[in-house]
N, C-alpha and C positions, 0 to 999 in steps of 0.2 A: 506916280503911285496910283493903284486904281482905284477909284471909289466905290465903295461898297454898297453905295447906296444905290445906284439907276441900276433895274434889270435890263440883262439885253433882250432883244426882243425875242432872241432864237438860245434858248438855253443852252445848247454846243459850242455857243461862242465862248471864248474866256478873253476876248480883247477887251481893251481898258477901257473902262463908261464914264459919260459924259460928266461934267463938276456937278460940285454940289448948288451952280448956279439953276436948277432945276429946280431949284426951292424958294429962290429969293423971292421971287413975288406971287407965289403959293400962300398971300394971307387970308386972315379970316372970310372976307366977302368974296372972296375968288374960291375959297373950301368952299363956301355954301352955294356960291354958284353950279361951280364943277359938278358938287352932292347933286342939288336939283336938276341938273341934263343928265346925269349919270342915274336917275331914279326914274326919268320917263325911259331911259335907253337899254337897262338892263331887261332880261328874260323870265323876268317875275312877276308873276299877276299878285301881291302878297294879299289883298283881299280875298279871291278864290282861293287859294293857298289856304288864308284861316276858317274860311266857310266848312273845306272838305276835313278841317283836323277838329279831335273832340275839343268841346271852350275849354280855356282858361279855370283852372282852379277858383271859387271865387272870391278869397280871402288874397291879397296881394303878398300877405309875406304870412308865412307856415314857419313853426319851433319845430325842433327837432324833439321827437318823439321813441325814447327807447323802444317804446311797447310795438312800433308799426309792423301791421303783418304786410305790407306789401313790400320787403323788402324780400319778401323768399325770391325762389328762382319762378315759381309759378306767375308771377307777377309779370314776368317777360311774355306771357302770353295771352293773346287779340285783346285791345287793339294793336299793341305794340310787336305781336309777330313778325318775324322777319319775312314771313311770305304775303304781309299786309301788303292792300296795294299803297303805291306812291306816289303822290301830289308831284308834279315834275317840279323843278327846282332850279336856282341859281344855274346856270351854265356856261362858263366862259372857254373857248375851243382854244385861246392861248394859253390859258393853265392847265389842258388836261394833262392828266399824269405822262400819257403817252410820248407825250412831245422831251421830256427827260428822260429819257429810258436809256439813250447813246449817249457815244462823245465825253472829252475827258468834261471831268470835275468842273466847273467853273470858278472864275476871279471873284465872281460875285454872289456874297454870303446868304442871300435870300435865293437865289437860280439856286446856288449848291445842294441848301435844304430842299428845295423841291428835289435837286436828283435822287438825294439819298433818300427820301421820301418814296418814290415809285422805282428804285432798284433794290436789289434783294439786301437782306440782312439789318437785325436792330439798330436804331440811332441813341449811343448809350450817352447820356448828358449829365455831365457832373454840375450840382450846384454848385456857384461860386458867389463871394461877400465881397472881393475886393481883389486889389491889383493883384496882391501877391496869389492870394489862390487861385486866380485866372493864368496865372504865369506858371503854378507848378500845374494847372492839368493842361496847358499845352506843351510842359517838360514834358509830358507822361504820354503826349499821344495821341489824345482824344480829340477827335474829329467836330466836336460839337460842344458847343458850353450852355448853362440855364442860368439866367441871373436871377434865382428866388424873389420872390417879394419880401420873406420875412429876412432871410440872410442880407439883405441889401436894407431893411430895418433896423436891425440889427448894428451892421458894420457902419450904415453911417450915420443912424441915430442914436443909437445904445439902447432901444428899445425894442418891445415886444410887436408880433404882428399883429396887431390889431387896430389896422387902418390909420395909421397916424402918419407915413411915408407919403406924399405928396407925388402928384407928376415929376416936378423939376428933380424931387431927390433920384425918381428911377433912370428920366434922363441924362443926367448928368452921370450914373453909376456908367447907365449903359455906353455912354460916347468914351469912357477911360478905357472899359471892357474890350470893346469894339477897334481904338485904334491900335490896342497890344499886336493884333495879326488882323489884319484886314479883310481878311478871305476867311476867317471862321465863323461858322453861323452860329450864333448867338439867338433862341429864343428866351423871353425876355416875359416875368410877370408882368400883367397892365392890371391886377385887379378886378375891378366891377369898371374898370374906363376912366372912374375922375370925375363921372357926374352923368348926362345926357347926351343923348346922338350928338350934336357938338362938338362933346368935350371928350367923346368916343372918338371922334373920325381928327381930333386934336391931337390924341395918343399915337394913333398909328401914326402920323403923319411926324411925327416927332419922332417918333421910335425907328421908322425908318430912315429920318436924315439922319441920325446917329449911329448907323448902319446893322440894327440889328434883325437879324433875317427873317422872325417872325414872333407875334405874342400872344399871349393868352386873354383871354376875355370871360367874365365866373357869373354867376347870378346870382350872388350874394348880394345883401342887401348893403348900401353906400356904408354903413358902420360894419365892416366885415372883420373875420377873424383869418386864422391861420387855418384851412383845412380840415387839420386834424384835430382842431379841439371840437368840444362841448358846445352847446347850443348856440348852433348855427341858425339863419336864419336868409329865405329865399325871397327874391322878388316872384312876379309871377310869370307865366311862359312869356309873353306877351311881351312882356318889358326886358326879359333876355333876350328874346328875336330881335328886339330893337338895339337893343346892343351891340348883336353880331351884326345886324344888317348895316348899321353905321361903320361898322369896321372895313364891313366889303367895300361897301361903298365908297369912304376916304382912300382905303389900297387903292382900285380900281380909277378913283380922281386923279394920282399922282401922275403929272404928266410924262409921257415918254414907255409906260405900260410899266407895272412893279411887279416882280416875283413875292412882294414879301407875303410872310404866309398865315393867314387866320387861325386860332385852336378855339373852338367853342370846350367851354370848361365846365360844368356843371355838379353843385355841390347838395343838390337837392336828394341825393343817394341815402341821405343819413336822415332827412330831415322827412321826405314825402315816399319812399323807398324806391328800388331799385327799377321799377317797372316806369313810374315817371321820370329818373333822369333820362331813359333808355328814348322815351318820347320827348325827350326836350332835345338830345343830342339831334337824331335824328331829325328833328323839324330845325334844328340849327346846321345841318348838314346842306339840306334843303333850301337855307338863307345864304349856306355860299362861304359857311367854314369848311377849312383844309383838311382839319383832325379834330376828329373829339378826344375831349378828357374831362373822366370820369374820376372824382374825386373820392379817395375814402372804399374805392373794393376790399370790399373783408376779404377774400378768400380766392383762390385761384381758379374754382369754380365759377362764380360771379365774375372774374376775368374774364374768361373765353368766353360764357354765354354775352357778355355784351359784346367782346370784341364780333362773333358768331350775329348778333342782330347789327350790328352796325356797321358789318363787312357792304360795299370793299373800302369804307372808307377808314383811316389812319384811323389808330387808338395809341393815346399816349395814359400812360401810368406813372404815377407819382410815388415813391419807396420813403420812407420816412425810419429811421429805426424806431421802434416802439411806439409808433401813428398806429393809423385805420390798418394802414394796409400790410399784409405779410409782408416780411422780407426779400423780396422775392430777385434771386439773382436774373440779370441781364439776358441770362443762356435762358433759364427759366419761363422771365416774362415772353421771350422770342418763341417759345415752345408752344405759348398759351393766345400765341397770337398779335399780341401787342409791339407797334412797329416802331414807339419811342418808350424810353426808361429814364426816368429823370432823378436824380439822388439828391432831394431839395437843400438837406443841412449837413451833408458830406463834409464841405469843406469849415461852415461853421462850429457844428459839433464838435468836432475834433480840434480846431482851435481852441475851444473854450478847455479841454481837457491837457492841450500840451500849453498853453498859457498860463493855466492853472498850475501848473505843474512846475514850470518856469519858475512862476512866481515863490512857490513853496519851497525851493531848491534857493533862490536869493537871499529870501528872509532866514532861512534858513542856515545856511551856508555864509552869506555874505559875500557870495561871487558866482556869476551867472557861466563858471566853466563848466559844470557839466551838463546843463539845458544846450551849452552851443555846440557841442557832439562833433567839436573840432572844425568847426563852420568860422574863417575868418570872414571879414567885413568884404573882400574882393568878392571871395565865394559865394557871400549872399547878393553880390549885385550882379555877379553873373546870369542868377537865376533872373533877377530883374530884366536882362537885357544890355550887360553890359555890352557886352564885344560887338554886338549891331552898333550899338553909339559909336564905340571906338571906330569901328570899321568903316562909318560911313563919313563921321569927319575925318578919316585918311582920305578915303577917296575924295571925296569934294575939295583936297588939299589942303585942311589944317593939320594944324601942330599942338593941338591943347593937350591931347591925349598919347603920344609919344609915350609917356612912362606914365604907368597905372600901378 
C-alpha cells in the first residue's frame, strides 16, 4: 500500500514511497538538531526581514474591539499596499508551484495538494468529526477533506472549541481520517501549535506521519476560541512569525524532502482590523507559509481585496453558516479569488439536527423506523467500507466473509 506520508522528490511521480521507517528515529534531539542546520541553511535573513517591516504592536495580546476603524477597506492601504516593496523571503525551488503544474494526480496526499494548489479551479473541503462523515464525503466525491478543530472537539470530547482538544486528540482523529483512503488530502486544524517552536515543529511532524497533507497554524492566543466567536484575543506579529517559521522549519527537517503543506491562519481581522491581518499574512507568506487564511471576512468585498494584496499566494476561506463570514458558495468564493473553501461544521451541524431528530422520533414513537429511512445494518456498513473488507480477505484467500 502506499504511504502517504514520504513526498516524492518529483511531484509527477505517483510511485509508492518509502515506510513510515523515516520516522523511527526522528526524535526529540534529532528534531532539534535537524531545526538548528535547517536554520543556518535556509534563505532567510529573519533579523533584516524584521528590521525592514514596521515593529510589532507593543502590547502582546490585543481584545477584540467592535468600535475598530481599521477594519475598513482603506486600511489595506501603505504600508500594506500590494505595490509595497518586499523583503525577499523563504524560498524553496523544490516547492515552487511550477514544479506541479503536469502529470497525473499523485499517490501522495501532501504532493496531491500541492498540485491542486497550482492547477486551475477551487479546492472545495468539506469539514468532517469522525469516521462516518469522512466516509460519506468520500461517497460524495470530494477531492479534499478538513478535519476542524472544533468538530474533532466536539466528536471526540463532547465539548466546545475552546482550546480543551490536545495534540494526541487531533492525532489520533487525524491517523483514523487519513487511513479511510490513503491518497486524499486531508488538511488538518493544529490551532496555535500546542505551545512553542518545539512543540510547533512537534505538530507538524506528527501530523505528517499520520498522513495528513497539510495544517493550519492561527495566532490566537494558547486559551483560544472557535473563530467565529466573541472576544478573541491575539499573540503578537512576532510570536505568530515564530510559529510559522517553526512549522517550515520541522516540514523542511523531515528527512527524504516533504510536500506537506503550511497555511498561516490569522485571526487578528476582528480583533486589530482588516489592514493588519493583511500584514501579518503576508510577513507569514515571507516566513515560508503555502496559503494564507484569513479568519472571519465579513463580506465579499473584504474577500477579493485581501485575496487582491495577497496574490499570487493561495487564500483559503472558512464558510461557517451564521459565523463571521457570508455564506458564500464554492462557485462564488472561486469568483472572488479564493483558491480553497473550507465548510468547518458541515458535517457536524447537521448531525446535531438529524440526531436530534432521531432522537425525538424514538422517544417519541418508541421505534427508531422512520429515522432509518429504510437503511438496513449491511447498508450502513457498506458506507463504512464494507465490500473492501470482504473483497480483500477473498483475495488474500479467506473464508470469514463468504456470506454477509
Amino acid at each position: 500500500m502506499v504511504n502517504p506520508t514520504q513526498s516524492s522528490s518529483h511531484p509527477k511521480s505517483s510511485a509508492a514511497s518509502p515506510s513510515h521507517s523515516m520516522y523511527s528515529n526522528f526524535g526529540p534531539l534529532k528534531l532539534m538538531k535537524s531545526l538548528s542546520r535547517m536554520r543556518h541553511s535556509m534563505s532567510i535573513d529573519y533579523l533584516s526581514h524584521r528590521k525592514s517591516q514596521p515593529s510589532p504592536l507593543s502590547p502582546t495580546r490585543s481584545t477584540e474591539s467592535a468600535s475598530s476603524s481599521t477594519s475598513s477597506l482603506e486600511s489595506l492601504e501603505s504600508p500594506t499596499s500590494p505595490t509595497s516593496p518586499r523583503t525577499p523571503g523563504y524560498y524553496n525551488a523544490r516547492l515552487d508551484p511550477k514544479n506541479y503544474l503536469d502529470g497525473p494526480l499523485s499517490s501522495n496526499p501532501a504532493t496531491r495538494l500541492r498540485q491542486m494548489l497550482a492547477r486551475p479551479g477551487i479546492i472545495v473541503a468539506p469539514g468532517i468529526c469522525d469516521g462516518i462523515s469522512a466516509r460519506v464525503a468520500i461517497e460524495e466525491g470530494f477531492s479534499c477533506l478538513y478535519q476542524s478543530g472544533a468538530a474533532t472537539t466536539a466528536s471526540r470530547l463532547g465539548m466546545p472549541d475552546v482550546a480543551l482538544a490536545t495534540l494526541n486528540d487531533f492525532v489520533r482523529a487525524s491517523q483514523m481520517v487519513c487511513s479511510l483512503d490513503p491518497t486524499m488530502p486531508v488538511i488538518a486544524d493544529a490551532d496555535t501549535g500546542f505551545g512553542g517552536p518545539i512543540m510547533v515543529a512537534r505538530t507538524v511532524t506528527q501530523y505528517a506521519r499520520s498522513g495528513v497533507a497539510g495544517l493550519h497554524i492561527e495566532d490566537q492566543i494558547q486559551t483560544k476560541r472557535c473563530g467565529h466567536l466573541l472576544g478573541k484575543q491575539v499573540v503578537s506579529r512576532e510570536e505568530f512569525l515564530t510559529r510559522v517559521r517553526a512549522a517550515v522549519l520541522a516540514r523542511d527537517s523531515i528527512p527524504g524532502g516533504s510536500d506537506f503543506v503550511i497555511i498561516a491562519r490569522t485571526d487578528s481581522a476582528q480583533v486589530l482590523g482588516i489592514g493588519e491581518a493583511i500584514t501579518r499574512l503576508r510577513l507569514a507568506s515571507e516566513a515560508g507559509a503555502d496559503v494564507c487564511f484569513i479568519e472571519g471576512v465579513k463580506s465579499k468585498e473584504l474577500l477579493e481585496s485581501t485575496v487582491a494584496a495577497l496574490a499570487p499566494k493561495p487564500v483559503l476561506v472558512n464558510v461557517i453558516s451564521g459565523g463571521l463570514t457570508p455564506s458564500f458558495t464554492s462557485a462564488e468564493a472561486e469568483k472572488l479569488g479564493a483558491k480553497i473553501i473550507i465548510f468547518s461544521l458541515v458535517s457536524s451541524v447537521s448531525m446535531v439536527h438529524a440526531c436530534r431528530s432521531a432522537m425525538h422520533m424514538l422517544k417519541k414513537t418508541g421505534t427508531d423506523f422512520s429515522s432509518a429511512r429504510g437503511m438496513d445494518p449491511k447498508q450502513f456498513f457498506e458506507v463504512m467500507g464494507l465490500n473492501d473488507v470482504v473483497n480483500f480477505d477473498a483475495e488474500a484467500g479467506g473464508s470469514a466473509f463468504k456470506q454477509i
